[in-house]
Z-matrix of the N, CA and C atoms (Angstrom, degrees):
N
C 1 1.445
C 2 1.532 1 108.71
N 3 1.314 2 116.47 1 120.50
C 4 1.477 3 120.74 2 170.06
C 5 1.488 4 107.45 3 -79.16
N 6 1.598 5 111.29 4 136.52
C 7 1.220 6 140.05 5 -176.58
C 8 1.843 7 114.52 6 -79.23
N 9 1.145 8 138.81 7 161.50
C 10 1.268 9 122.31 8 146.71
C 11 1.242 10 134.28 9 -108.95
N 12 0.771 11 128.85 10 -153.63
C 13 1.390 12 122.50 11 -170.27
C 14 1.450 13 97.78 12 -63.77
N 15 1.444 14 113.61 13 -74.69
C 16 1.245 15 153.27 14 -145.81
C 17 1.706 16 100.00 15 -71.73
N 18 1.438 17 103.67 16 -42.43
C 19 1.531 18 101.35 17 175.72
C 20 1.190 19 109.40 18 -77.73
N 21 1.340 20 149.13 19 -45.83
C 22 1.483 21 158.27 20 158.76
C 23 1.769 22 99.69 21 -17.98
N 24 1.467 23 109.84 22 -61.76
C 25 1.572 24 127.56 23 178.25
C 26 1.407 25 106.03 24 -34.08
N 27 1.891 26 94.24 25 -67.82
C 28 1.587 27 95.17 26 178.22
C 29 1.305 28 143.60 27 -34.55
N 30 1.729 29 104.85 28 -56.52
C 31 1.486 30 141.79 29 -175.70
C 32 1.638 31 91.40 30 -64.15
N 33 1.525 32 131.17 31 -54.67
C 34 1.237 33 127.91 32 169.76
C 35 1.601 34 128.36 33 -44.18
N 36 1.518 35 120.37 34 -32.64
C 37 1.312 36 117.78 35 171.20
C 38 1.231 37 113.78 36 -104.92
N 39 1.463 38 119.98 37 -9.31
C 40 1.711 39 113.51 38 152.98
C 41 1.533 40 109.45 39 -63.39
N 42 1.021 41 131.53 40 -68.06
C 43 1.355 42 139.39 41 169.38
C 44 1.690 43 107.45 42 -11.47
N 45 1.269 44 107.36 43 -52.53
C 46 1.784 45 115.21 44 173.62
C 47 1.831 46 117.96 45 -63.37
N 48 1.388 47 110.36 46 -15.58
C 49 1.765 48 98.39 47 -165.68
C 50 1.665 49 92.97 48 -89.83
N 51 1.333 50 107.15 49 135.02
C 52 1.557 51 129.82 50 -172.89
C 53 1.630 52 96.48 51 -84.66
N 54 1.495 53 77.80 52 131.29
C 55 1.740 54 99.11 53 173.47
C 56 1.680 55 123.07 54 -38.66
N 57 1.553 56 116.68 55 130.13
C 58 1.720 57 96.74 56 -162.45
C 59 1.388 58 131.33 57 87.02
N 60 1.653 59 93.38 58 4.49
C 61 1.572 60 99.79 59 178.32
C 62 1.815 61 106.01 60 -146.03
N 63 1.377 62 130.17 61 168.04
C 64 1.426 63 118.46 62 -161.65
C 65 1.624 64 76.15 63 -150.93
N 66 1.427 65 81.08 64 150.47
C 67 1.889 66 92.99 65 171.56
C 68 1.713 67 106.95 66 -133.23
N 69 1.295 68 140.08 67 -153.37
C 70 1.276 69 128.55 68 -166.69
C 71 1.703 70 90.20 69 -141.37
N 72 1.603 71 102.12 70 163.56
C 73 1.516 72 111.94 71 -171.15
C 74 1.918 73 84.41 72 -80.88
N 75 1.556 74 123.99 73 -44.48
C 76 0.907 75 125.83 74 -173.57
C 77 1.678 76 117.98 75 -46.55
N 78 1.550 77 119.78 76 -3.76
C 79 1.357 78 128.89 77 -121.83
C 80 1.229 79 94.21 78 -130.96
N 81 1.671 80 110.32 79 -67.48
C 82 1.210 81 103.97 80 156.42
C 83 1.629 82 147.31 81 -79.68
N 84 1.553 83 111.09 82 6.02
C 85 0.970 84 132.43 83 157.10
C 86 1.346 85 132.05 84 -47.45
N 87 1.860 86 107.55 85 -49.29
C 88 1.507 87 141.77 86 177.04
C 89 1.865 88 94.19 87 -69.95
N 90 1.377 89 117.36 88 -55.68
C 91 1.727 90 105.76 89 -175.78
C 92 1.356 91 106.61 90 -60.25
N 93 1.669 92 133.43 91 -25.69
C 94 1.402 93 132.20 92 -176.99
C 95 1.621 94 86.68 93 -61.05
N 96 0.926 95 137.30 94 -55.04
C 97 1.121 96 140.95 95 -125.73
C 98 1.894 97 133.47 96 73.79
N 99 1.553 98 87.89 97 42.58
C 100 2.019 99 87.81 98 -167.05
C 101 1.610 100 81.45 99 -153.46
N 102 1.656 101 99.23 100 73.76
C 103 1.763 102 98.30 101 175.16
C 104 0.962 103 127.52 102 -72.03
N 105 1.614 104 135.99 103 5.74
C 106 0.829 105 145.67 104 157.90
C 107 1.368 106 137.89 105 -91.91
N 108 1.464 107 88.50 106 1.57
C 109 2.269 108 99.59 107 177.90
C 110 1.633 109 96.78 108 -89.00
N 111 1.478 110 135.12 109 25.93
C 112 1.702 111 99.32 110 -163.69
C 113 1.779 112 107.60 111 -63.84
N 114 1.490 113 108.31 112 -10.91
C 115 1.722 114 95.93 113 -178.36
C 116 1.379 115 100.65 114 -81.19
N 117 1.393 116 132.94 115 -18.34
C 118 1.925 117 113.07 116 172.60
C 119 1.808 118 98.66 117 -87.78
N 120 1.044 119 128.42 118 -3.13
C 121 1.892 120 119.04 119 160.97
C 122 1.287 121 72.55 120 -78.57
N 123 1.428 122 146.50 121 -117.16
C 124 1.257 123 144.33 122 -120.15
C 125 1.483 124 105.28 123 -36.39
N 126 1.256 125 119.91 124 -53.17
C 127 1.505 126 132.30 125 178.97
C 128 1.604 127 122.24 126 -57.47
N 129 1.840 128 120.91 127 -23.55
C 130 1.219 129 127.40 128 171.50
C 131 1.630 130 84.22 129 -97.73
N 132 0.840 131 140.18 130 -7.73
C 133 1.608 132 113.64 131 -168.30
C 134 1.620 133 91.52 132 -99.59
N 135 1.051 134 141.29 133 -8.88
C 136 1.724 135 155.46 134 159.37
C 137 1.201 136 125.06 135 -41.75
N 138 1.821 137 84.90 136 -53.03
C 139 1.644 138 102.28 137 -174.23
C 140 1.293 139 108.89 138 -105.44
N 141 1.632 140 117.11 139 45.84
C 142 1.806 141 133.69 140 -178.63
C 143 1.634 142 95.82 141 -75.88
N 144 1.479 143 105.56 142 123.68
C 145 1.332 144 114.91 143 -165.76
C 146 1.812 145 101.26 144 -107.99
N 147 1.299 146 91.34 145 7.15
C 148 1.796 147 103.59 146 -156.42
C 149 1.738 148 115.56 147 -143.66
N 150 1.263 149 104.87 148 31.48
C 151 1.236 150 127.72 149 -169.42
C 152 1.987 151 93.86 150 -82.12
N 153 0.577 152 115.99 151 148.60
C 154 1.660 153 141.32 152 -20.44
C 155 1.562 154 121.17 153 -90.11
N 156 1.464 155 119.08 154 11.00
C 157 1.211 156 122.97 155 130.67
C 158 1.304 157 137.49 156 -20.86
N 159 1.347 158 104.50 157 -76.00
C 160 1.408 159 103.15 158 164.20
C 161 1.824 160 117.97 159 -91.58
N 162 1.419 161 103.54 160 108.14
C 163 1.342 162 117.08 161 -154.86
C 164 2.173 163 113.45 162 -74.40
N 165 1.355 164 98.38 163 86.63
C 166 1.218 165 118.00 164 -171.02
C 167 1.210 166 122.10 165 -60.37
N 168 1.596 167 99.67 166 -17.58
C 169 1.526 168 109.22 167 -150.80
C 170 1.267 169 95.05 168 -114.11
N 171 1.152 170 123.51 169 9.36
C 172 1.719 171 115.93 170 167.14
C 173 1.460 172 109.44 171 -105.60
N 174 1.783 173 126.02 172 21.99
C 175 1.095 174 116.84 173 -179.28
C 176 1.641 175 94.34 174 -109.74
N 177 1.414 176 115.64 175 146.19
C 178 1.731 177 120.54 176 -169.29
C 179 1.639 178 86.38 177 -152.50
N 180 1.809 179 89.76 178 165.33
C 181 1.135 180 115.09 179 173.02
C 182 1.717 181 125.24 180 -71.69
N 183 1.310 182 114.50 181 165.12
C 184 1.676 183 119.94 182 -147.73
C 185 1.621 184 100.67 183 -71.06
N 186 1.458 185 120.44 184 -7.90
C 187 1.486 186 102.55 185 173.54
C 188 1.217 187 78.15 186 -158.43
N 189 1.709 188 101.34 187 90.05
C 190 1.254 189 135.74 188 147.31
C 191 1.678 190 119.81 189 57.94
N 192 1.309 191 120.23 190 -12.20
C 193 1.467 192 125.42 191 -161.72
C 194 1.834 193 76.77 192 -68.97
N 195 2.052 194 92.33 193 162.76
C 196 1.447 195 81.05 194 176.89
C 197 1.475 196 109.94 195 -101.11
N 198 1.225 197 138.76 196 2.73
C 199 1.470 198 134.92 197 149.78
C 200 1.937 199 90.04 198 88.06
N 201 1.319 200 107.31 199 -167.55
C 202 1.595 201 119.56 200 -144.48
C 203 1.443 202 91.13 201 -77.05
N 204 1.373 203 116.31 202 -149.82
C 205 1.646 204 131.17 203 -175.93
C 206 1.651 205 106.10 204 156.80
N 207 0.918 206 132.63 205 141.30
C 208 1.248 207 119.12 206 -161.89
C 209 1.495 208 103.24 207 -119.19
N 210 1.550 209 107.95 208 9.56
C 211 1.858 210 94.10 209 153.63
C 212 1.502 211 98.12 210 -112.43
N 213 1.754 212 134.16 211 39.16
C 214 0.908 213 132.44 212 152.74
C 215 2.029 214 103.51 213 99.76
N 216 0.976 215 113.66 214 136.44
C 217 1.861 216 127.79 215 -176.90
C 218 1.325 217 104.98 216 -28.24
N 219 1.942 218 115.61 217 -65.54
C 220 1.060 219 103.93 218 -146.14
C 221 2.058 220 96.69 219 -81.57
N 222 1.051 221 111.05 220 -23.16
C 223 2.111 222 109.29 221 172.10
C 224 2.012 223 84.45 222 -56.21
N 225 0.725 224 147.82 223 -87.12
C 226 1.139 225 154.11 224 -165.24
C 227 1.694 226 111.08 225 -27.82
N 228 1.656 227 101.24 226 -51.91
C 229 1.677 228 95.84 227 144.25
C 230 1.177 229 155.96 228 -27.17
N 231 1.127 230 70.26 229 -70.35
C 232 1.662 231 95.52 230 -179.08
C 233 1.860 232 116.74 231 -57.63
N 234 1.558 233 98.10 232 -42.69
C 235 1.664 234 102.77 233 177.70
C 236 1.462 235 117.65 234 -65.10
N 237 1.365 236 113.39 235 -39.29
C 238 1.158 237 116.46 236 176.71
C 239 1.807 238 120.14 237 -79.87
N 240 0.752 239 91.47 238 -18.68
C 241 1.834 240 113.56 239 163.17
C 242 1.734 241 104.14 240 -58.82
N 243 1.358 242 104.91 241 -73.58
C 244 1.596 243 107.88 242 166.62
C 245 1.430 244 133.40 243 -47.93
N 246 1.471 245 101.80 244 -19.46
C 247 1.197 246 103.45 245 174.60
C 248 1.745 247 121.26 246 -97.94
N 249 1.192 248 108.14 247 22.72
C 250 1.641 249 113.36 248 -141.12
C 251 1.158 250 145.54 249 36.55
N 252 1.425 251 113.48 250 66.76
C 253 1.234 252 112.21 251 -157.31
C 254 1.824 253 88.26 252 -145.77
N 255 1.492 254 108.10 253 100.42
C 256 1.521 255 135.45 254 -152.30
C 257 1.863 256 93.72 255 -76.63
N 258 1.329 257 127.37 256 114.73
C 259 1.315 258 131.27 257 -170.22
C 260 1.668 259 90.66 258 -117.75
N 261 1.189 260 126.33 259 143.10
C 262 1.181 261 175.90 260 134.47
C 263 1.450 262 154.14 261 -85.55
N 264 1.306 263 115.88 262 81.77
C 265 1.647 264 112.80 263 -177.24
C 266 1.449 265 93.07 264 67.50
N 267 1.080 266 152.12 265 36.96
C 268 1.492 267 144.14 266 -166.89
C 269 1.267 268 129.36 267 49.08
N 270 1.361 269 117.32 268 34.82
C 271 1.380 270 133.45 269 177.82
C 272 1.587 271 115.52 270 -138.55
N 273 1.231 272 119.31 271 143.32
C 274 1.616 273 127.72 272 178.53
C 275 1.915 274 94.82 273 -64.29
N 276 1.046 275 81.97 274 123.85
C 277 1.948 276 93.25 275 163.44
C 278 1.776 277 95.81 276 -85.81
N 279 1.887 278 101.47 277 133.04
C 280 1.251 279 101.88 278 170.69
C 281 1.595 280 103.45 279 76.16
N 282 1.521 281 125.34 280 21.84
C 283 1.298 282 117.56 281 -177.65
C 284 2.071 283 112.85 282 -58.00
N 285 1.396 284 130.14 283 -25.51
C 286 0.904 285 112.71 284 -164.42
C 287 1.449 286 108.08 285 -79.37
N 288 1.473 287 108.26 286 -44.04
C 289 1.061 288 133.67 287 172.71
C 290 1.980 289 125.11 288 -34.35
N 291 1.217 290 94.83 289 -44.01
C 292 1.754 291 116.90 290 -169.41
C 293 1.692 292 79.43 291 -99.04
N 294 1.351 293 152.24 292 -23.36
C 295 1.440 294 127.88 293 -159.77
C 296 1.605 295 127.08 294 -69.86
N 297 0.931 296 117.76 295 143.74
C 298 2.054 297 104.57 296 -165.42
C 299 1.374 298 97.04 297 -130.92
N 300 1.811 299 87.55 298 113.51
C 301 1.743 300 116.55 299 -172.84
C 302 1.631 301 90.25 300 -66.60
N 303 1.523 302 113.13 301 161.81
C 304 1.603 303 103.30 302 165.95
C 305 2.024 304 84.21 303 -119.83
């Protein structure tokens, strides 16, 4: 699967959020500089060809819900569970706290 520019970008600043911490599609959208695409980050972070390397599953929605995953919510759980990262009703417990500015 060929990458684009822009999705490559993405997969590159997911790759940066440290284990135990979650950042927002909205989030890394703003470091692209295109704060208004976070649904094409959500959409390159989909087509993660390099999972779990490139750590997909620490990107969530803008108040904390944890948003899609493409081996399905609760696998998406579960990783971030392992990583300590306390999920709730479908939300990060402590979301401001755990969030990783770039």
């Amino acid at each position: 699967m060929e990458l684009s520019i822009f999705e490559k970008a993405v997969l590159e600043a997911a790759r940066k959020i440290p284990a135990g911490r979650v950042t927002t599609y909205g989030e890394i959208a703003r470091l692209l500089g295109r704060p208004r695409a976070s649904r094409a980050v959500g959409n390159a972070l989909n087509k993660n060809p390099y999972s779990p390397v490139v750590p997909c599953h620490r990107v969530v929605k803008s108040d904390g819900q944890i948003g899609g995953f493409n081996r399905g919510v609760a696998a998406k759980v579960k990783v971030l569970t392992k990583e300590g990262v306390k999920v709730k009703n479908g939300k990060i417990v402590d979301f401001q706290k755990l969030f990783h500015h770039f």
